[in-house]
C-alpha positions in Angstrom: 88.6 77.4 119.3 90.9 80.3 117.9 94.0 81.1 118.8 95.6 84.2 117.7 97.4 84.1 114.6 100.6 85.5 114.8 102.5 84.5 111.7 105.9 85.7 111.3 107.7 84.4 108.1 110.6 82.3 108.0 113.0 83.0 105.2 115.6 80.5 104.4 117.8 81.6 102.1 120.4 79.1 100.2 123.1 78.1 101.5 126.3 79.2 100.1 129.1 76.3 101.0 131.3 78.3 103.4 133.9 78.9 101.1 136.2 80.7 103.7 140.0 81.5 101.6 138.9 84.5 103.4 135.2 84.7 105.3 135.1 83.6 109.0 132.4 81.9 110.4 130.6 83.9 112.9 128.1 82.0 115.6 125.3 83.5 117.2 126.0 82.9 121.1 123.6 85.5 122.2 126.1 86.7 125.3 124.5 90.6 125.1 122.2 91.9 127.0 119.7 91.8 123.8 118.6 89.7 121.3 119.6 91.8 118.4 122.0 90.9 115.1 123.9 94.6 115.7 125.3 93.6 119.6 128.6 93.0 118.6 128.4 91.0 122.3 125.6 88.6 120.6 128.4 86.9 118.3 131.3 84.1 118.6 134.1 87.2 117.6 132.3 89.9 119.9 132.2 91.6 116.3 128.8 92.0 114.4 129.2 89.8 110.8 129.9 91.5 107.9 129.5 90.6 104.1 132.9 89.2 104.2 131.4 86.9 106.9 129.2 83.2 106.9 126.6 83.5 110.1 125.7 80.6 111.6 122.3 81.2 114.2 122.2 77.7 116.2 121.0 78.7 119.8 118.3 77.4 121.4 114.6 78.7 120.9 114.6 80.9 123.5 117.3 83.0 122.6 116.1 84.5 119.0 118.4 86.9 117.0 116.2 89.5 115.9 116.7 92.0 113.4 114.8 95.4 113.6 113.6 98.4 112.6 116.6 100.9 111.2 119.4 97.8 111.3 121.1 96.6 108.5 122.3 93.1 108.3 124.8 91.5 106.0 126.5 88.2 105.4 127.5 85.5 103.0 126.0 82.6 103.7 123.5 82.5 106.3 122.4 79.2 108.2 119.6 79.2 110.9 118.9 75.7 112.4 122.5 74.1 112.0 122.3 71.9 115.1 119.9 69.4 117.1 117.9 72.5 118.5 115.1 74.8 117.6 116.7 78.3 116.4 114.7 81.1 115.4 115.7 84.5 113.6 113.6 87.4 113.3 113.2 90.2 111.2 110.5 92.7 111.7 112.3 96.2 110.0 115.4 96.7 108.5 117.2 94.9 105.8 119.2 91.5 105.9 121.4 90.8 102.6 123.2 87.2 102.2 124.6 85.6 99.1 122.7 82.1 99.8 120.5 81.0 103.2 119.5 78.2 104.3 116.4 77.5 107.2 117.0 73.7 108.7 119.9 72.6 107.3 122.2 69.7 108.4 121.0 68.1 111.8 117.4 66.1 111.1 116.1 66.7 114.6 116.9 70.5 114.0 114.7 72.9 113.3 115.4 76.2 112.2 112.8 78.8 111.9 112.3 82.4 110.2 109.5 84.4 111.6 109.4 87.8 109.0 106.9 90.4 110.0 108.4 93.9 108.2 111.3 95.0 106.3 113.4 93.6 103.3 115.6 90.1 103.3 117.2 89.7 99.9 119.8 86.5 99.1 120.7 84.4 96.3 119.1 80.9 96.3 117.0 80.2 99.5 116.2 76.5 100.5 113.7 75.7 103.3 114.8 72.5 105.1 118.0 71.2 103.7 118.4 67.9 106.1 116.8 69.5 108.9 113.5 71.2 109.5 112.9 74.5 107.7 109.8 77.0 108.3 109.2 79.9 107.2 106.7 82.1 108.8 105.9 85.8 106.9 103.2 88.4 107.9 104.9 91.4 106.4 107.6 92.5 104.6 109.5 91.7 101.2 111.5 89.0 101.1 113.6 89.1 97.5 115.6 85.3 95.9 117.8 86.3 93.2 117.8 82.4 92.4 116.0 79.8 93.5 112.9 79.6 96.3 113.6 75.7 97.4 111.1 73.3 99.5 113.1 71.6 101.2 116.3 72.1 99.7 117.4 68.6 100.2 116.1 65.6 102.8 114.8 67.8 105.2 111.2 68.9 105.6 110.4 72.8 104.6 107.2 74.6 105.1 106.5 78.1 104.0 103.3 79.9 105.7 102.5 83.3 103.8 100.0 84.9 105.5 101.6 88.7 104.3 104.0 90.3 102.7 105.5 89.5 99.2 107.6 86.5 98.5 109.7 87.7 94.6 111.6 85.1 93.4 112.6 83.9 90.0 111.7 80.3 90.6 110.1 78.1 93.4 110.7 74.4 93.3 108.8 72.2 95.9 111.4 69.2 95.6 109.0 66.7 97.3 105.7 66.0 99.4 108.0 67.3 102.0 107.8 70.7 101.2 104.8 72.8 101.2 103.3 76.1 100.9 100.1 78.0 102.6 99.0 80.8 101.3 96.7 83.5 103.0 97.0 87.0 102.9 100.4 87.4 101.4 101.3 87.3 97.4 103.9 85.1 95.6 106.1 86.4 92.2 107.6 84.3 90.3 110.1 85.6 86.8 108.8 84.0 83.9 105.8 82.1 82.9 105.7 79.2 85.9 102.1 78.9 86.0 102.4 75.4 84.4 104.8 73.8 87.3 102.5 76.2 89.8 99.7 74.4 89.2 100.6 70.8 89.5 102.0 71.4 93.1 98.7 72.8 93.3 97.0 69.9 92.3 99.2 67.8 94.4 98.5 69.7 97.3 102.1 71.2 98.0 100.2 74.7 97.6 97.3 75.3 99.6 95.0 78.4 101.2 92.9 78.9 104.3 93.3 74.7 104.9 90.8 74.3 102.4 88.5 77.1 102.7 90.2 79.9 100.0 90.5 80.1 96.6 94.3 80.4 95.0 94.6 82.6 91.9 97.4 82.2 89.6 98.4 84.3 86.3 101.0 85.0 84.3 101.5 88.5 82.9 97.7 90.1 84.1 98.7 91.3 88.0 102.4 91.7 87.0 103.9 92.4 83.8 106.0 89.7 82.5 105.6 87.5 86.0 103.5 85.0 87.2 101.3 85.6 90.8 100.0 83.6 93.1 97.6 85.2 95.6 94.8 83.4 97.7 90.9 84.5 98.6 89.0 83.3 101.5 86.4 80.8 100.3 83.8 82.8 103.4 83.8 86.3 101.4 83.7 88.0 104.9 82.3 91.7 104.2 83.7 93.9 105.8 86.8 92.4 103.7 90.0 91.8 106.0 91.9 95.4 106.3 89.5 97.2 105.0 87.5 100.8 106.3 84.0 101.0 106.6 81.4 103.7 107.0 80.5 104.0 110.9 76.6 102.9 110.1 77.6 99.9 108.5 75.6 97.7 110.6 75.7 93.9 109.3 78.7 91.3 109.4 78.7 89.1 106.7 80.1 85.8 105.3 79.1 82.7 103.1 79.0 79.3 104.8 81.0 76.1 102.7 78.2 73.3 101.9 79.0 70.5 104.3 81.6 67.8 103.4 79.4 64.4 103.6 75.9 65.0 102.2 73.0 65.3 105.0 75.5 67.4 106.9 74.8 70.7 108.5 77.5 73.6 108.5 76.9 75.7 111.4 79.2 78.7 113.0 80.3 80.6 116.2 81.5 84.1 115.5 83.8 86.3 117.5 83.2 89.7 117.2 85.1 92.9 119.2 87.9 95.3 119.4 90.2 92.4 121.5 92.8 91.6 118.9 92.8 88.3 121.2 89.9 86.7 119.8 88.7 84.5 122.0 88.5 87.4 125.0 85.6 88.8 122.6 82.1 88.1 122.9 80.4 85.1 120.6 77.8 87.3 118.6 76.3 83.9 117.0 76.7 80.6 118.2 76.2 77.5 116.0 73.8 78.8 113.9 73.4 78.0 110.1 73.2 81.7 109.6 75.8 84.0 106.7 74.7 87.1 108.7 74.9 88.9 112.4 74.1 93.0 112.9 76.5 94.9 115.3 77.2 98.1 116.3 80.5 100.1 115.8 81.8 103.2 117.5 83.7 105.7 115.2 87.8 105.7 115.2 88.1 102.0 116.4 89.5 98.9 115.0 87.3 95.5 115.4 88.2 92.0 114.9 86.7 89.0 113.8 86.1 84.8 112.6 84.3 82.1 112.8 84.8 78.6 114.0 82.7 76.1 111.8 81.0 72.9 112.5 80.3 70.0 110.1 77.4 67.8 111.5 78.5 65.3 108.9 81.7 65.0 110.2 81.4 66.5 113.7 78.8 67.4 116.0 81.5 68.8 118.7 84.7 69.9 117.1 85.2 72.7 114.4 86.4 71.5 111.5 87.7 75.0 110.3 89.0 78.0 112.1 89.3 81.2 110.2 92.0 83.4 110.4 91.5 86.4 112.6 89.9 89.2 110.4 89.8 93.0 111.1 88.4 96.1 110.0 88.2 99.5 110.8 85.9 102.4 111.3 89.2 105.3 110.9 88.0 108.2 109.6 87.9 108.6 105.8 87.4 111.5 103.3 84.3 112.6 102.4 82.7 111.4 98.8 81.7 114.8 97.3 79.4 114.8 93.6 78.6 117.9 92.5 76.5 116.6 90.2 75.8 115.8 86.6 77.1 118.7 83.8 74.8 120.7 82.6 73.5 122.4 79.1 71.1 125.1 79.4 70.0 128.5 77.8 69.2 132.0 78.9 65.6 132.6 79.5 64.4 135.4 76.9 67.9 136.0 76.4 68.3 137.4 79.6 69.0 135.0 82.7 69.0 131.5 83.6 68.3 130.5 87.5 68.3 126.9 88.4 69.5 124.7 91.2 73.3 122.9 92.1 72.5 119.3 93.1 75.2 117.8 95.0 75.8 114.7 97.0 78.0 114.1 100.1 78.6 111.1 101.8 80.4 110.6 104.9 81.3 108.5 107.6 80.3 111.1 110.2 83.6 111.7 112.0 85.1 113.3 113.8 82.6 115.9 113.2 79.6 116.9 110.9 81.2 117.6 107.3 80.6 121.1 106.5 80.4 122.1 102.7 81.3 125.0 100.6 80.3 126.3 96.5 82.7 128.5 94.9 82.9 129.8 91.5 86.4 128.5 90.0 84.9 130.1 86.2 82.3 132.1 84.7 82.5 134.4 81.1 82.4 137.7 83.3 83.2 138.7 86.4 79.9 138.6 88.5 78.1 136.6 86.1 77.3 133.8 88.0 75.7 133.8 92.2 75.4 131.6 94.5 72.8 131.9 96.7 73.5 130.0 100.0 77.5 128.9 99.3 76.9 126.4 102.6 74.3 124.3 101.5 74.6 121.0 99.4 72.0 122.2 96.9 71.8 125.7 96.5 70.0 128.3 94.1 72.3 130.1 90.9 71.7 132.6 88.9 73.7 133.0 85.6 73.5 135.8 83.4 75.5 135.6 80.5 76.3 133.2 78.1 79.7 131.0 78.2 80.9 128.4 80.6 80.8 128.1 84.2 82.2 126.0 86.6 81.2 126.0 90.5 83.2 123.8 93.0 81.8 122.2 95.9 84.6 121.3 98.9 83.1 119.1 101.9 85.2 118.9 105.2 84.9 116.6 107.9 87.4 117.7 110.7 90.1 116.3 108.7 89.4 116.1 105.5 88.7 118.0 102.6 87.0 116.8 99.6 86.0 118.0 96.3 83.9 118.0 92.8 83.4 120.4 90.3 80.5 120.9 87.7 80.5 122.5 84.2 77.5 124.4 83.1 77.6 125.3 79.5 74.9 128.2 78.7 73.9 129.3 75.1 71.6 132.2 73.7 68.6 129.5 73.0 67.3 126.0 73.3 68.4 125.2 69.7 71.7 126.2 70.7 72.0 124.1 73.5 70.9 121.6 71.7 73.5 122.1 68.9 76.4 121.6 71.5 75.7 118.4 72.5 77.7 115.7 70.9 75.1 113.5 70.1 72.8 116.2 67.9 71.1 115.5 64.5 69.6 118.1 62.7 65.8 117.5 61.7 64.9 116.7 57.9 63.5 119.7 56.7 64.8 121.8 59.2 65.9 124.4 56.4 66.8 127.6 58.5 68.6 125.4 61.2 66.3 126.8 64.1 66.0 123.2 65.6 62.1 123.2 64.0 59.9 122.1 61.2 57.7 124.7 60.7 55.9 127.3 58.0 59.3 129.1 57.6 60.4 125.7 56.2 58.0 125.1 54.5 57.9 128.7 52.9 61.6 128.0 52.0 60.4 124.9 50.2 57.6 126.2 48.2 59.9 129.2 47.2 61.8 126.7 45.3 60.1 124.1 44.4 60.6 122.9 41.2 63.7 125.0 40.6 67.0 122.8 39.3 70.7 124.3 39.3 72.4 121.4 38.1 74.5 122.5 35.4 73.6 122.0 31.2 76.3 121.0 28.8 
């Protein structure tokens, strides 16, 4: 079954020995009445650390220090996890500077853990288990290693789950089969070329997506200039793609089941589908079925949620062997598309007047009310050249009488709003002058008066001097 997925991400920075000629060590005793890094009550020295200052975050679980929103943290080294206990620091705004961190770092039945869901962490190296447990948990934010990204950073056991966010470092080095990596929704970059030493903890399986069920792509110097990237893509191709908007008729969940592990097998799903970002309180709107499709219905303005628990006969008849991560999409209101339609070359009709028709497109997701449109005239040759017979309507009757350029533009508004498009109509004397203006024109053989024909005139032009020579004699 699911359970919600909540990843925050764990950043452990490298640890700076405590060098203190002059730093103090400050510990995190949590004695305030919050949980927050700038209670000057939550520290050792009832005094909030400063970047003269080594931190030292070794409280039981249940008291996190949690950074936030509009707080700015600093420190010199930083060490979360430094005893026999399960320590957890949290950063979900803000900013959070350190010369060198470390996540898990001397006790081996420690475990230090950094959950980062927004704002900016910057350090110098930062290891991920040094002789404890390290994890690293990230759904949003940036988190920025001047040095080294380490996995563990010594004996311990690190684990890094990026399921958001961006991880910039200029190397990562997964030291042993005791380190790893998972990456989901969030994006690694790395300085350099490092796609070589990238891929073999690929290949070893020290870098993995979705458990199996994603794709990782890696480059060097196509995503980011001068950097390699690792980002991941979920192996299901759900459509409506995680985070994304869709038109309010869209009307069909889809996905693409894995072929099953042994051969003879059967993969089969249950999907959740509702607006309960608890996924399990939704309703099941297919239930092990061997299907890649389900229609629904969606109401405008509301955010749904969605995954799938597959079955393997070939491995299971009972248990899932995969759950998805918990995907969402949205039915917000977006701009209109507005085409005003293809540019046009045309001519006067007997030299007088040319009438014809604008033939626009608008598509919308029809929220929060009917899109309304309007044509104006941006440019014409004269004033009062060009009219517009009904300036409301999508495609609408003009009348142009003179020759030059015109352009009409058509606005659509849904409520909210306003979208545009513009078309050029280009009008000449004639036909043959039309057709002189376009880019791709070749006069005709023959064509001797350049009226865009072979005719008698032509020919009459011919005859007249046929025969005749005014090349020059000596």
């Amino acid at each position: 079954m699911f359970k919600k997925m909540t990843c925050l991400i764990s950043f452990v920075l490298p640890l700076v020995l405590f060098d203190s000629a002059s730093a103090q060590i400050l510990y995190w005793d949590a004695g305030g009445t919050d949980k927050l890094w700038s209670t000057p009550a939550n520290w050792s020295t009832d005094t909030v650390p400063t970047f003269n200052d080594d931190v030292s975050i070794d409280e039981p679980a249940d008291t996190h220090c949690e950074i936030q929103a509009a707080i700015t943290a600093q420190c010199v080294t930083l060490r979360v996890g430094n005893s026999s206990v399960t320590t957890n620091l949290d950063i979900s705004g803000g900013s959070l500077s350190a010369s060198g961190a470390y996540v898990g770092v001397d006790d081996p039945s420690g475990h230090g853990i950094l959950n980062m869901s927004g704002g900016l962490f910057s350090t110098g190296d930062l290891h991920v288990g040094l002789a404890g447990t390290g994890t690293l948990n990230m759904t949003g934010g940036t988190i920025e290693v001047v040095g080294n990204l380490l996995i563990p950073g010594g004996s311990g056991t690190g684990s890094v789950s990026l399921r958001g966010g961006t991880i910039k470092a200029s190397n990562l080095r997964i030291t042993s089969a005791s380190g790893s990596m998972n990456i989901t929704e969030g994006t690694l970059i790395l300085a350099g070329d490092d796609t070589t030493t990238i891929q073999t903890y690929i290949d070893k399986g020290w870098i993995t997506t979705y458990g199996g069920y994603g794709t990782l792509q890696l480059d060097y110097d196509v995503t980011d200039k001068g950097k390699t990237t690792l980002k991941a893509v979920y192996m299901l191709n759900p459509n409506p793609a995680n985070g994304s908007s869709v038109n309010v008729s869209f009307n069909q969940l889809q996905w693409t089941l894995p072929d099953p592990k042994l051969p003879g097998g059967l993969v089969t799903c249950d999907v959740y589908f509702g607006t309960n970002p608890d996924i399990e309180a939704n309703p099941k709107v297919v239930i092990r079925q061997a299907v890649e499709s389900v229609s629904v219905t969606l109401a405008p303005l509301t955010t749904y949620y969605w995954a799938l628990d597959l079955y393997d006969s070939s491995i299971s008849t009972t248990v899932p062997v995969h759950l998805s991560p918990i995907l969402t999409f949205n039915t917000m209101n977006q701009p209109p598309i507005v085409s005003a339609g293809a540019d046009v070359v045309t001519w006067l009709e007997e030299g007088v007047v040319r009438t014809g028709n604008l033939d626009a497109t608008v598509t919308d997701d029809g929220g929060p009310i009917p899109y309304t449109v309007h044509w104006t005239v941006v440019s014409e040759p004269n004033a009062g050249a060009a009219a517009i017979a009904t300036a409301n309507a999508e495609d609408t009757r003009i009348t142009l009488t003179a020759v030059g350029q015109y352009v009409f533009k058509l606005e659509a508004f849904d409520g909210e709003y306003t979208s545009s498009d513009t078309v050029t109509i280009n009008v000449y004397n004639d036909s043959c002058e039309a057709a002189k203006s376009l880019p791709n024109y070749q006069p005709l053989a023959g064509d001797l008066d350049g009226d865009c024909q072979v005719d008698a005139v032509d020919f009459a032009l011919l005859a007249e001097n046929w025969l005749k020579d005014n090349t020059l004699a000596e």
